[in-house]
N, C-alpha and C positions, 0 to 999 in steps of 0.2 A: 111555465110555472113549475113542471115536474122536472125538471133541469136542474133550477133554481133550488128548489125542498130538496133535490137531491144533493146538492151541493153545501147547503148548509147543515146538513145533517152529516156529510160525512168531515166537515170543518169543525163541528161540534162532537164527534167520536175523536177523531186526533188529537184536541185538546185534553176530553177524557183521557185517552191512552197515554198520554204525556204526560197527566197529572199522575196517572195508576205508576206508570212505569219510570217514575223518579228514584225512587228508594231501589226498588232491583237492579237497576243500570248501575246506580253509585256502591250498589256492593258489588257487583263483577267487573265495575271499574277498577275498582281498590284490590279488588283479590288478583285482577290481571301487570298491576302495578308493584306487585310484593312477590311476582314469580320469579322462580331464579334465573338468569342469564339463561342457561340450559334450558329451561323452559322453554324462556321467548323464542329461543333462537327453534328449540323445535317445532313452536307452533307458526312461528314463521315460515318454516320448509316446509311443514302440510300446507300451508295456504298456497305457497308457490308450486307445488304438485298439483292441489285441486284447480287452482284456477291461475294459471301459469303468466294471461293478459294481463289478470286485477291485483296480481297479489301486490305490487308495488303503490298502487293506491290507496289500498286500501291499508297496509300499513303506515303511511303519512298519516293516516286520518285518527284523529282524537280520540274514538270510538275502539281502535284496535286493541285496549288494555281490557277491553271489555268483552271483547272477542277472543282474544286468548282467553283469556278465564274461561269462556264458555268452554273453548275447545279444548280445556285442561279436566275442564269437570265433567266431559261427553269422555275422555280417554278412560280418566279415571272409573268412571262409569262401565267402560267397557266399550263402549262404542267406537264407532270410526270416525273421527272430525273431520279425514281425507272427503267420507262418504257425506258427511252431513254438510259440508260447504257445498260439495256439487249439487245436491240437492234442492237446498236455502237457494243457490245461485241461479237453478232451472225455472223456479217458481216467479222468483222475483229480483230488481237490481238489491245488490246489497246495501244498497244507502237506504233502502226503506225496511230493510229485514228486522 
């Protein structure tokens, strides 16, 4: 039964989190979608540096205009996106990050 309650409870946050997180995914989709050639192609090379296995996966995937963008706005920020994908990638697969 505690299995169970647990299971629907975290069926019922995902859905939450998927409703929460419609509107922010569709702006760093759109913002990873409008970066310049230059961009892509460097946030392409950090991903190939941080994760040498995934990076071809993960750039097929629908998801990766969204990903750039993050990792244009973690540069711009000052930060390391090299550092923040190894990171993201130690905790969890990146399909669920």
């Amino acid at each position: 039964q505690q299995a169970e309650a647990a299971h629907r409870a975290a069926e019922h946050l995902r859905a939450a989190y998927g409703t929460a997180a419609a509107a922010p995914l569709a702006r760093l989709h759109k913002h990873g979608t409008v970066l310049t050639p230059t961009q892509r192609r460097h946030h392409a090379a950090t991903l190939h540096d941080a994760l040498p296995d995934r990076a071809d996966r993960v750039l097929a995937e629908p998801g990766w205009p969204a990903l750039a963008a993050t990792l244009d706005e973690v540069r711009r920020g000052g930060g390391d996106p090299c550092v923040l994908l190894r990171k993201a990638s130690a905790r969890r697969e990146l399909h669920s990050a």
